[in-house]
C-alpha positions in Angstrom: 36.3 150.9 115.5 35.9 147.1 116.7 33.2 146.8 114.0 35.5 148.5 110.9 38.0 146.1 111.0 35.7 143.3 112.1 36.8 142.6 115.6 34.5 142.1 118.5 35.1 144.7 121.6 36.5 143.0 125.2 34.6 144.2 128.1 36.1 147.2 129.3 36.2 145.3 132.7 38.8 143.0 131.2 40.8 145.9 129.2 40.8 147.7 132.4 42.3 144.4 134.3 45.0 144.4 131.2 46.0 148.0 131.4 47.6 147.4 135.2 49.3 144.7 133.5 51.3 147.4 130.9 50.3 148.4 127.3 51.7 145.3 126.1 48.7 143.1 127.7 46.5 146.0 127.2 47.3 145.9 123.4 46.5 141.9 123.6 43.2 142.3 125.3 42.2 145.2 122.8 43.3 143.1 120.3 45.4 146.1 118.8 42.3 148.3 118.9 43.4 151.9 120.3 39.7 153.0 121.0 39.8 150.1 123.4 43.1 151.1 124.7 41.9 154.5 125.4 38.7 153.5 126.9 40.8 151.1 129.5 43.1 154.0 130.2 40.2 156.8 130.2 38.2 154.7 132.8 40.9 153.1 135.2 40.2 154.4 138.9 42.7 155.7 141.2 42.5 152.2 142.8 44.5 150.3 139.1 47.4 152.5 139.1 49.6 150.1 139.4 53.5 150.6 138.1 52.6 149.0 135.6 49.6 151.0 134.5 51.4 154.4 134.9 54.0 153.3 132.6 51.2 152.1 129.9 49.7 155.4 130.2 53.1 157.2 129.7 54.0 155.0 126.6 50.6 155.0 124.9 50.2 157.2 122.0 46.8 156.9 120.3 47.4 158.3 117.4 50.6 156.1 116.8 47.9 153.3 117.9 45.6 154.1 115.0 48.1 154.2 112.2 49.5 150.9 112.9 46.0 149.5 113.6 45.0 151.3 110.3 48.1 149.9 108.8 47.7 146.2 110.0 44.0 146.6 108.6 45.3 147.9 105.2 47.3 145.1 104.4 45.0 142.7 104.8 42.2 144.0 103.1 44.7 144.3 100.4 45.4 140.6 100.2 
């Protein structure tokens, strides 16, 4: 998905350190990509859940994700 709306994909190392941050710094690191928010979240041990992680897990909703990435990505290939 990176590669559609010409981004470059984090590490999943560093999305990984984001997500125990919260889905805010997730979002950041992912750059508002929601297949790299879901591969952070998919792949976090046991050993990140961190209050902060839980409650990015709880909040994220991917497909919410996709329409405003899709959105965001819309509007400026329209201008």
């Amino acid at each position: 998905m990176c590669k559609i709306v010409e981004g470059e994909q984090e590490s999943v190392e560093t999305l990984i350190a984001a997500a125990a941050e919260g889905l805010e710094a997730l979002r950041e690191a992912a750059h508002g990509c929601p297949a790299c928010m879901l591969a952070a979240i998919r792949q976090t041990t046991n050993d990140g859940l961190t209050d902060a992680y839980i409650g990015a897990l709880q909040e994220f909703d991917f497909r919410k994700e996709c329409e405003a990435a899709w959105s965001e990505y819309n509007h400026l290939a329209a201008n």
